[in-house]
C-alpha positions as CSV (number, residue, x, y, z in Angstrom):
1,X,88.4,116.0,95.9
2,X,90.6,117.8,93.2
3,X,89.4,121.2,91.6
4,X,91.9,122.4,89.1
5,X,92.7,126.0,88.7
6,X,95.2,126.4,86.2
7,X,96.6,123.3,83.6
8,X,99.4,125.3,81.2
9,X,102.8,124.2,80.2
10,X,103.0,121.1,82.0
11,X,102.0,122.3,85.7
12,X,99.0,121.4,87.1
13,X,97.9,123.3,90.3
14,X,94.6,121.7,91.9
15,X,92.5,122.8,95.8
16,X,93.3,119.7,97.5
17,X,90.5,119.0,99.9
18,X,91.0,115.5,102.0
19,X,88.7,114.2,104.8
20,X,90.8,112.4,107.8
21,X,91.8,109.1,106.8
22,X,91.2,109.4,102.8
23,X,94.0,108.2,100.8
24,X,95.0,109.2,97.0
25,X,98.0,107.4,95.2
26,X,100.9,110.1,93.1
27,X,102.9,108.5,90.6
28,X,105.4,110.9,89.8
29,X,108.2,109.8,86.6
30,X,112.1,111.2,85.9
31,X,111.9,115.0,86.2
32,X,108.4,115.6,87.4
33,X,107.5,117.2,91.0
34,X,104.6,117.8,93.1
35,X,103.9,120.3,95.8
36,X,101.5,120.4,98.5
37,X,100.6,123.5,100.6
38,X,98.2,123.5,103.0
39,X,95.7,126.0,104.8
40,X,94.7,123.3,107.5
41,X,95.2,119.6,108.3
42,X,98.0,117.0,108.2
43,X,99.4,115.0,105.2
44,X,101.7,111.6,105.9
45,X,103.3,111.1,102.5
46,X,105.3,107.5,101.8
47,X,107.3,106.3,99.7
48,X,107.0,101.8,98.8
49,X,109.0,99.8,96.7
50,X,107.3,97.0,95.5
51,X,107.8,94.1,98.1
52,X,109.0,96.2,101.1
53,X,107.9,98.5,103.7
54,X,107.2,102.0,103.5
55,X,110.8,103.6,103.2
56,X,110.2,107.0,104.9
57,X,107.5,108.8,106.4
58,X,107.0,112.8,105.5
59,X,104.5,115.1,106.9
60,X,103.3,118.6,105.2
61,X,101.7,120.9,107.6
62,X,100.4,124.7,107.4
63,X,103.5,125.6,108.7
64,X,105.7,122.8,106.4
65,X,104.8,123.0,102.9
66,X,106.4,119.8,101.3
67,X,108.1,119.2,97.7
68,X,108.6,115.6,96.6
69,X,111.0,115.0,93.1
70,X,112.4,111.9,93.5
71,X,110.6,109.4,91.2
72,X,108.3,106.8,92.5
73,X,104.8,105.7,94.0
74,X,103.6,108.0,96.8
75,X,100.7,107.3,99.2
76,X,99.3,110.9,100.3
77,X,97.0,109.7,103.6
78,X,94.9,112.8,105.3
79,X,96.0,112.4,109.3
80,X,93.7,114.8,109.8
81,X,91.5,116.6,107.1
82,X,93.1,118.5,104.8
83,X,92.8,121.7,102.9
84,X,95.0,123.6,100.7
85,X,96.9,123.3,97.4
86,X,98.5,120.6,94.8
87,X,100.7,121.5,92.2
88,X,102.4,118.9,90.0
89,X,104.7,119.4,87.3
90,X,104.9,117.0,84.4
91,X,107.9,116.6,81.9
92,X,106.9,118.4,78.7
């Protein structure tokens, strides 16, 4: 579930509320970044190229807020439900 709170100059912060075991794609392009922060819960972000395995695994915790800006596909999997925060910034 994504409620937006503020969509100016090419930033896009959003609540990000995830039950355990629900799963959103990110596509993020050249220059573009995404943030997640989080009040409660676990995030397991990773990172696929087309054909192979999951490259790397990253967690973002209450304690580990997470910043992804390489390019690429990311799948964003709730280890255990998840409240808190998504920003994304898109290229202008």
């Amino acid at each position: 579930m994504e409620i937006s709170f503020s969509h100016t100059r090419g930033m896009h912060l959003a609540a990000l509320i995830m039950a355990r075991g629900e799963y959103c794609l990110v596509v993020l392009e050249p220059g573009e970044c995404a943030l997640f922060m989080l009040v409660r819960g676990c995030l397991q972000i990773t990172r696929q190229k087309q054909g192979e395995p999951p490259a790397y695994c990253l967690h973002a915790t209450p304690s580990a807020p997470l910043f992804i800006v390489n390019p690429g596909t990311y799948t964003i999997l709730a280890e255990r439900s998840a409240l808190g925060l998504r920003g994304v910034r898109r290229r202008t």
